[in-house]
N, C-alpha and C positions, 0 to 999 in steps of 0.2 A: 624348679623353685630356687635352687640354689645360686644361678645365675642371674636372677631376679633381687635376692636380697644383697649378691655380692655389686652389681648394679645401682642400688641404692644406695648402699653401705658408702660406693665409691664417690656417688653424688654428694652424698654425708662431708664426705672427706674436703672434698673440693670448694665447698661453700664455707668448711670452718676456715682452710685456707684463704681463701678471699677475704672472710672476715678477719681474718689477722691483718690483712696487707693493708686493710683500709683504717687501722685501728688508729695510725698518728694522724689518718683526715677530719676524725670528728676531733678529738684534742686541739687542733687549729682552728677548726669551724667554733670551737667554743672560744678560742680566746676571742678571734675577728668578734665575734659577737659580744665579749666583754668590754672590748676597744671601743667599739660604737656606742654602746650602753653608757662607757664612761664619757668618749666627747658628745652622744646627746645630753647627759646630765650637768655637764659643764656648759656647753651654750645656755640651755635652760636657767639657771643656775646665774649667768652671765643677764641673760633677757628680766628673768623674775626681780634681780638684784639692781637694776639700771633706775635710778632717778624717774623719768617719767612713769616705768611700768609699778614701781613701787609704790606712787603716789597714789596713782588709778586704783591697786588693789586693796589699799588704803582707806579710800573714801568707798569703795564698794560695802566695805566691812562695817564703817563706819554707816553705813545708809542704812545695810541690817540689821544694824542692831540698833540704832533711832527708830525706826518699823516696827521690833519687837517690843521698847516700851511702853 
């Protein structure tokens, strides 16, 4: 039995090590993902903002609410 738990124990050991080694991969997985979050909100942002698409959502708004009175 004791060879069984010191067995485990050791797997215990091994897995908190790995998880330490990987610990600065998720900290870069989150910025990469902050990065893109920000240049998707910037095109968008860029698209929403542009003359023709602003006009369009414009008159949309405007159509709903001519409808609603």
């Amino acid at each position: 039995m004791f060879k069984q738990v010191r067995a485990r124990m050791g797997a215990l050991v091994c897995a908190a090590r790995a998880a330490r080694r990987d610990a600065g991969m998720v900290t870069s997985e989150y910025a990469m993902g902050i990065v893109a979050a920000v240049a998707f909100a910037v095109v968008l942002y860029k698209v929403v903002t542009s003359g023709q698409v602003s006009a369009e959502l414009q008159a949309i708004v405007k159509r709903a609410l001519d409808e609603g009175m």
